[in-house]
C-alpha positions in Angstrom: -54.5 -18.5 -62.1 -52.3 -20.4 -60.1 -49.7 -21.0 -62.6 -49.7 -17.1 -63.1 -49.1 -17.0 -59.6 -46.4 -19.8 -59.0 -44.2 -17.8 -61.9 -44.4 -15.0 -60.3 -43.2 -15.8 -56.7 -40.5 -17.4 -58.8 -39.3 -14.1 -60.4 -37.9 -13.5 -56.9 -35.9 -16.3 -56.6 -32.2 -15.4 -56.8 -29.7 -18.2 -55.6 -26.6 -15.4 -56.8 -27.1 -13.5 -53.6 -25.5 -14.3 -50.4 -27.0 -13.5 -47.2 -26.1 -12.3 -43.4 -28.0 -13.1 -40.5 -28.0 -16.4 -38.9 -24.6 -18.0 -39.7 -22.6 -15.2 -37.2 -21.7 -15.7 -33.6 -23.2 -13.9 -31.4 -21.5 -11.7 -28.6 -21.9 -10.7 -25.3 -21.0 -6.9 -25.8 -24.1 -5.0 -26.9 -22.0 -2.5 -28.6 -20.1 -5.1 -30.5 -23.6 -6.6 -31.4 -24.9 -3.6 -32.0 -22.1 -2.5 -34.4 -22.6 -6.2 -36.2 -26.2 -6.7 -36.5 -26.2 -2.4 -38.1 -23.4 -3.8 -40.8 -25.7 -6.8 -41.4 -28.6 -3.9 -42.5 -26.0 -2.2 -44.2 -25.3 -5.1 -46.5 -29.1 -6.6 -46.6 -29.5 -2.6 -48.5 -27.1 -3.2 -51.1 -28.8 -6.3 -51.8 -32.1 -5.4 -51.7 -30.8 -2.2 -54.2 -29.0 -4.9 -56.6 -32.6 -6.7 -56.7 -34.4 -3.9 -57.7 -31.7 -3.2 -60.3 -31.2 -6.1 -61.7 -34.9 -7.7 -61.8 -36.4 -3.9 -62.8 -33.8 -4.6 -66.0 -36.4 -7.5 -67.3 -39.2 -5.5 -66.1 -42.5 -5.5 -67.3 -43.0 -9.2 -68.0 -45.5 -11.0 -68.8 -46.6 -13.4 -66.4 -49.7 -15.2 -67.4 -52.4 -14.2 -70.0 -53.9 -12.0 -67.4 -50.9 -10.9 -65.3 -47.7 -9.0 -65.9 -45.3 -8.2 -63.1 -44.4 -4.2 -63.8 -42.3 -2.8 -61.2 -40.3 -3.7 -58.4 -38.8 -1.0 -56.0 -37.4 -1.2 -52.6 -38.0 0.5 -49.2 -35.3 0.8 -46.7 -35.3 -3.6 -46.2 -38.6 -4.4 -48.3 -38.6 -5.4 -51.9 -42.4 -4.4 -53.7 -43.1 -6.0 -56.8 -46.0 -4.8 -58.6 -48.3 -6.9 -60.6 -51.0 -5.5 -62.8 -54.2 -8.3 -63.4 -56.3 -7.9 -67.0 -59.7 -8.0 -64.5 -61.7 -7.8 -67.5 -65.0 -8.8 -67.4 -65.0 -9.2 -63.4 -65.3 -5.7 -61.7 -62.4 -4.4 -59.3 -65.2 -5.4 -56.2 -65.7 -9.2 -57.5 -61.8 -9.4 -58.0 -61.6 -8.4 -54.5 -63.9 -10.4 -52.7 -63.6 -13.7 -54.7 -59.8 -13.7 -56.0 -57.9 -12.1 -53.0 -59.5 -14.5 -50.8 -58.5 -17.4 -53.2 -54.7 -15.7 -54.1 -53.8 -15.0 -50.4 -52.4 -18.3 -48.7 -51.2 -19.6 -52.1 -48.9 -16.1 -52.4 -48.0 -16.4 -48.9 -46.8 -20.0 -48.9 -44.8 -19.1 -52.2 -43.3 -15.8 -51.2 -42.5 -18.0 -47.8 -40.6 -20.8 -50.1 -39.2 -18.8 -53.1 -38.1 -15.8 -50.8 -36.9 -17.7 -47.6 -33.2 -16.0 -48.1 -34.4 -13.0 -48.0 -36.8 -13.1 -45.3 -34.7 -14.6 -43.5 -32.2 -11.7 -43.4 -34.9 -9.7 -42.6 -36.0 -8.3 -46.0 -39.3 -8.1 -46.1 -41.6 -8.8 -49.6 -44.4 -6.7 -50.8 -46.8 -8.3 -53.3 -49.5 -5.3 -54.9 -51.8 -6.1 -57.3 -53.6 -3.4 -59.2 -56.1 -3.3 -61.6 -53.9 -2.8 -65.8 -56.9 -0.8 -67.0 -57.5 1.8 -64.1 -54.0 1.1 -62.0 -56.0 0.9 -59.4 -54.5 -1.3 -56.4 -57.0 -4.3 -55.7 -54.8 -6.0 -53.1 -51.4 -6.8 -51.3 -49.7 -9.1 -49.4 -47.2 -8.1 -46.9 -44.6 -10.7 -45.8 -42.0 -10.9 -43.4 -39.8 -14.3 -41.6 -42.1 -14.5 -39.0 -45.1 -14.3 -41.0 -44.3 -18.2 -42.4 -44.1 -20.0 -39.5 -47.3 -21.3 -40.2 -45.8 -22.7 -43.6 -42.9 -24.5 -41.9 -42.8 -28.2 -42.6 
């Protein structure tokens, strides 16, 4: 399961993409700042619409013998991938309780390292996970920078 898991964080990796946040000065003149930091949301959209684009083009794929990643979308700054789990024999209920709980710091830590770039430039990264047979959504992981301090080294 973990391996399944590991690949999938990695789907998000993209080195290609160059990102605005922390590198540029910083002014005194609100207005000025205010006019930078809304062209740096302005750029982090067209990147976040260029994921979607170009990572929806290999979409679905198979991650594992139980997982397939099936759809990634974006909204406004977040990017949500979509991964749909073969639960079979377990029922949605014992998915919940015993995998989530399992799943949750390993995704975390893995959006935290794979996605750093883009957290960092305040995108913000979704991870649902639904049920293949019924669609139905089992659980999610919501991650943004300030959510991985706690993986920091």
């Amino acid at each position: 399961m973990k391996k399944l898991l590991f690949a999938a964080l990695a789907v998000l990796t993209i080195n290609s993409y160059t990102f605005a946040k922390e590198e540029l000065p910083k002014t005194d003149d609100p207005a000025a700042q205010a006019k930078a930091d809304q062209q740096m949301k302005i750029q982090n959209k067209e990147i976040v619409k260029l994921v979607v684009e170009e990572i929806g083009k290999k979409l679905p794929q198979k991650v594992d013998n139980y997982t397939q990643y099936v759809s990634i979308k974006s909204e406004g700054l977040r990017l949500i991938s979509t991964f749909e789990i073969n639960t079979a024999p377990k029922s949605d209920e014992v998915v919940i309780k015993e995998d989530k709980p399992r799943m949750e710091e390993f995704i975390k830590k893995g959006i935290c390292q794979s996605a750093k770039r883009f957290l960092q430039s305040d995108i913000g990264i979704t991870y649902v996970y639904a049920n293949a047979a019924t669609k139905k959504e089992l659980f999610r992981f919501v991650m943004s920078e300030k959510d991985c301090s706690k993986y920091r080294k």
